[in-house]
N, C-alpha and C positions, 0 to 999 in steps of 0.2 A: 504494500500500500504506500502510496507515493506521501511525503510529509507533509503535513504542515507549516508554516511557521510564523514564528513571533521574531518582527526584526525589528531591532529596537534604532538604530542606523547604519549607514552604507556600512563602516566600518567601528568598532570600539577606541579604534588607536587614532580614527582621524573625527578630529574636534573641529572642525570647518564645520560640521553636519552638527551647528549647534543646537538646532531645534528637535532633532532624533536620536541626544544622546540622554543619561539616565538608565537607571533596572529596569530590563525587558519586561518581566512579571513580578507582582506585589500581590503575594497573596496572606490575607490577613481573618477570612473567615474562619469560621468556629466549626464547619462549614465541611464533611473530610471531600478531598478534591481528590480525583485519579485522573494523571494525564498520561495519554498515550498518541504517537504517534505525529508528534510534534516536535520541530527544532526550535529552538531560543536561541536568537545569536545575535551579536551589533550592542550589546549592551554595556552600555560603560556607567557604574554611580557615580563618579569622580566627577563627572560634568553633566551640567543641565542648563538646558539656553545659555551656552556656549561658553558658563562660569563653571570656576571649581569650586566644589560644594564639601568643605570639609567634614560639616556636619551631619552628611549622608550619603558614605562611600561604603558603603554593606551591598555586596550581591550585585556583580555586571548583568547575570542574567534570570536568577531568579532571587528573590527573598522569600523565605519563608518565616512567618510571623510568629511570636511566640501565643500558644493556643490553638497554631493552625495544623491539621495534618496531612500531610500531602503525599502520594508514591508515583514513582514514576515508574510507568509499566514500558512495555514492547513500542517502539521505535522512536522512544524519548531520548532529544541529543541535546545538549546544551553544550555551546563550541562557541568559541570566537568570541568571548566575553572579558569585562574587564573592571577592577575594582581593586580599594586597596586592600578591603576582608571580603572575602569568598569572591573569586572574578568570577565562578563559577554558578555556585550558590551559596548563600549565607544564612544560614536554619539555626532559626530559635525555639520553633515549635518542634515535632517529631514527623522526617522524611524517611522514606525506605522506599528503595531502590529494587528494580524486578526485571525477570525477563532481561529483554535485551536493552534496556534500559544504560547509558553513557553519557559521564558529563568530562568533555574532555571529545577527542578525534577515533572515533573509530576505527580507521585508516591507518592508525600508528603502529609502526613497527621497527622504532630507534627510541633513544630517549632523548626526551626534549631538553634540549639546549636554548632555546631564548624563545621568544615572540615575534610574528611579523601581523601584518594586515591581513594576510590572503583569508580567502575563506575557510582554507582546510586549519587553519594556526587553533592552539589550543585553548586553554582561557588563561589567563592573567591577571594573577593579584600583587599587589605593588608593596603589600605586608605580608599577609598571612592568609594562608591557606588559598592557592588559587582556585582549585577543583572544588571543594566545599569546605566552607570556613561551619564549624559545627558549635552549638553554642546550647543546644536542644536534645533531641532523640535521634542518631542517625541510625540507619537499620540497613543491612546491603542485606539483601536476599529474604526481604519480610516486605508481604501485602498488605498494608494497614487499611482499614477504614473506621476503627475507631483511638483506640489508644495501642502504643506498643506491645504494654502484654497482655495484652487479647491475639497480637498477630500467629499468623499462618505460615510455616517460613514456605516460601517460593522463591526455587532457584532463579538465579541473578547470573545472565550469561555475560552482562556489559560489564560493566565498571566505573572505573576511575581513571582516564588512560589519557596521557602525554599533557600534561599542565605544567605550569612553571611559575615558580615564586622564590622568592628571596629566604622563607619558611613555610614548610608543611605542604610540600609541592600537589599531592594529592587531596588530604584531608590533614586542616588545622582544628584538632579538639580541643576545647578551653577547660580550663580548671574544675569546669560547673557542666562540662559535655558528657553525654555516652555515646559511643559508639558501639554497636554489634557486627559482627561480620559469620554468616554462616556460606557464602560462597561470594562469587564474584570476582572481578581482578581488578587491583590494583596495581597498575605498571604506567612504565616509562615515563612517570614523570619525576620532577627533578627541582632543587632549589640552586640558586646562582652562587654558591658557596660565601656569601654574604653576610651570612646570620647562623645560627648556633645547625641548622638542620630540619633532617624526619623530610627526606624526599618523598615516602611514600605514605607515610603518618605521620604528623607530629601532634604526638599524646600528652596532655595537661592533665586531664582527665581521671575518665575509664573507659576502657574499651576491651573488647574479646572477641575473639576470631578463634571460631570452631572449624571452618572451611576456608574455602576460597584460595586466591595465589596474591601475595604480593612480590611482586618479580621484576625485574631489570628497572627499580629507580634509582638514582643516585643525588647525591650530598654533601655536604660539607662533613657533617658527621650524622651516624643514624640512615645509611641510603635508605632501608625498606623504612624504618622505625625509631624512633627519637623519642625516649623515656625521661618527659622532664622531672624535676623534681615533685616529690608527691605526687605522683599520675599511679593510676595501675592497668597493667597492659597483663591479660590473662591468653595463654597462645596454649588449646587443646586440639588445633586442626588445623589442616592447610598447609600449605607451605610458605614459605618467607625465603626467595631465592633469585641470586645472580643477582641482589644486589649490593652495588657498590660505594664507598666513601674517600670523599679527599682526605680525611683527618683518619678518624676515629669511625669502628660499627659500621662496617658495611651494610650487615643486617640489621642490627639492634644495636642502638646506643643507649647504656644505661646512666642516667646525669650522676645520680646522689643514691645513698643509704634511704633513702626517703621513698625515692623512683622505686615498685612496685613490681615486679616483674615473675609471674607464675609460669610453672611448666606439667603437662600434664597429658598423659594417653600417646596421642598424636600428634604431638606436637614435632614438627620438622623443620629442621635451617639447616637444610645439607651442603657442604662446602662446595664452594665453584668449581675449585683445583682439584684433580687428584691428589697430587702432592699440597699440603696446604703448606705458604710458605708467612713471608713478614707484609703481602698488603693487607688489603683491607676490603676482600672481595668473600660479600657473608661472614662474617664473622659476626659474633658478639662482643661489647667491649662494654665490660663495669669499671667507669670513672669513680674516683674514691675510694670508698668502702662500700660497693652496693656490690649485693649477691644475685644467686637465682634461687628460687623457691619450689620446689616439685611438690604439686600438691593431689596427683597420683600415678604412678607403675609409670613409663615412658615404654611404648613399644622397641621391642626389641628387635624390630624388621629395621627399623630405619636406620640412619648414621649415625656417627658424632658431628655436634652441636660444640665446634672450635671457639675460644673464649679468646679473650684480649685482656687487658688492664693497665691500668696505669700508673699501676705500683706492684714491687713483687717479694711478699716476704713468705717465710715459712709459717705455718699456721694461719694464713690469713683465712679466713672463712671465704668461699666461693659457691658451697650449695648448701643448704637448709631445706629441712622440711616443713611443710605450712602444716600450724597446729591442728592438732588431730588427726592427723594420716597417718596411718598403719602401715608407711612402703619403709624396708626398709634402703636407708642411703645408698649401706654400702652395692646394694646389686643396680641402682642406678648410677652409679661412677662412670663404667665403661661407657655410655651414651656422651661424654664430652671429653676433650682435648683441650690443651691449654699451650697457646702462642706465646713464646717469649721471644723475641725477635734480637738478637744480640746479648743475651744473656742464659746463665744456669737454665737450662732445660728442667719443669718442672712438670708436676702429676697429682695426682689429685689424692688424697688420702681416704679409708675408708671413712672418714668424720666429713670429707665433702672439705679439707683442706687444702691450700699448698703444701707441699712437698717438694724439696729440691734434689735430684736426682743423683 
């Protein structure tokens, strides 16, 4: 079925078209809205009647209101959009994502490197979160029509794919966000190593991912995932792979002792290398003192889950078990390896320790 669309002007990046620039769509009812088979594109909040509007740069192409709930089903694209929170979308209320449902280029099969005009170009946020700045309920792979936990999960074939921002190239969750992820892809997209990361996430939050891929973004630090301080990121499915970082966490950056991070069943970050060597391609990297928590059995089909850190002493704590679980440590050791790039080759101890070899 051929699209619809919502165009909000010729282009998001050109402010000549001062009368056609502003958020594509505003939606604010109480109201639950399903849209399908519509494009949203040409939106820029950053200007309106040809000013810049500092005080209303949320959402190039869609806003979603806090109160409001909204899901985008089968051939919903939202592309070509621009803003400095969510170039993409910017949800207060609770959105979830279905079908073949894409906010970001379809089309994509590299990772985004910058912005242009064209129509095929990704969306763009000039802060935070280009693809959807989350502030609300986000849900990938759930049909909502009234509140989130009533939903139905429904595979989510689209995603989140080739967006670009400075932080949270994919999805930026705030302090006060949830995110759910039971399928879907999140890839290719990227931040301009400008700011701390989370090319593929950047999590303040909460969020959990049972399914889905996030795959080929990259970062300053954190390519798939950027664990900031106080957030918690719970990973029982799916995979988290081939992606990469300039600094630090190709896969996972974990900020602080504070930063949250569970493991559990299914949970996969298979190394890119064969050989894993000193970059920063899938890896996990606990800055500080922050650990990982297994909070049940990790299958024993999959890989090792190669760590990083930014300090290396003996006895440092690296795994713990979250209170109340009856797994015990020592038979999940073998599921992870530890990189020390220029120094004493270490190992993990049955206590879920350093050890120096």
């Amino acid at each position: 079925m051929p699209l619809d669309s919502i165009t909000r002007g010729l282009s998001p990046y050109d402010t000549t078209q001062a009368s056609e620039t502003g958020t594509a769509l505003v939606i604010e009812t109480s109201v639950p809205i399903l849209i399908e088979n519509l494009k949203i594109t040409g939106g820029n909040a950053n200007y309106q009647n040809g000013s810049l509007i500092n005080n209303h740069d949320n959402g190039g192409g869609l806003q979603v209101n806090s109160g409001a709930v909204v899901s985008l089903g089968n051939g919903t694209v939202i592309i070509g959009n621009m803003a400095k929170y969510g170039g993409g979308v910017y949800n207060e209320g609770t959105l979830c994502l279905f079908g073949s449902a894409v906010v970001g280029n379809p089309s994509a099969s590299s990772v985004a490197s910058g912005y242009d005009s064209s129509d095929v170009s990704a969306n763009y946020g000039s802060s935070y979160g280009v693809g959807i700045y989350n502030d609300g309920v986000l849900c990938l792979a759930y049909k909502s029509f009234t509140s989130f936990f009533d939903n139905k999960v429904s595979e989510l074939t689209g995603g989140i794919l080739f967006n670009y921002t400075p932080q949270g190239g994919g999805i930026y969750n705030t302090a006060t966000g949830q995110v759910y992820i039971s399928s879907g892809n999140i890839k290719y997209n990227a931040d301009d190593g400008s700011s701390s990361g989370g090319g593929g996430l950047m999590n303040c939050g909460i969020a959990s991912m049972s399914g889905g891929t996030i795959y080929k973004n990259a970062a300053k630090s954190g390519g798939g995932v950027y664990l900031a301080a106080n957030s918690t990121f719970s990973l029982g499915g799916g995979f988290i792979k081939e992606n990469s970082a300039l600094n630090s966490g190709g896969a996972v950056y974990v900020a602080s002792d504070t930063s949250y991070f569970s493991l559990a069943s299914n949970a996969d970050i298979p190394a890119t290398n064969s050989v894993v060597d000193s970059n920063e391609l899938n890896t996990v990297f606990l800055n500080g003192s922050a650990t990982l928590t297994i909070t049940n059995a990790l299958s024993e089909s999959l890989g090792k889950i190669w760590i990083r850190m930014a300090s290396y002493t003996n006895n440092r704590e690296v795994l713990k078990l979250a209170e109340g679980t009856d797994v015990d440590l020592a038979s999940q050791i073998d599921r992870f390896g530890i990189i020390c790039p220029m120094c004493t080759s270490y190992s993990l101890s049955s206590e879920g320790q350093l050890t120096a070899n």
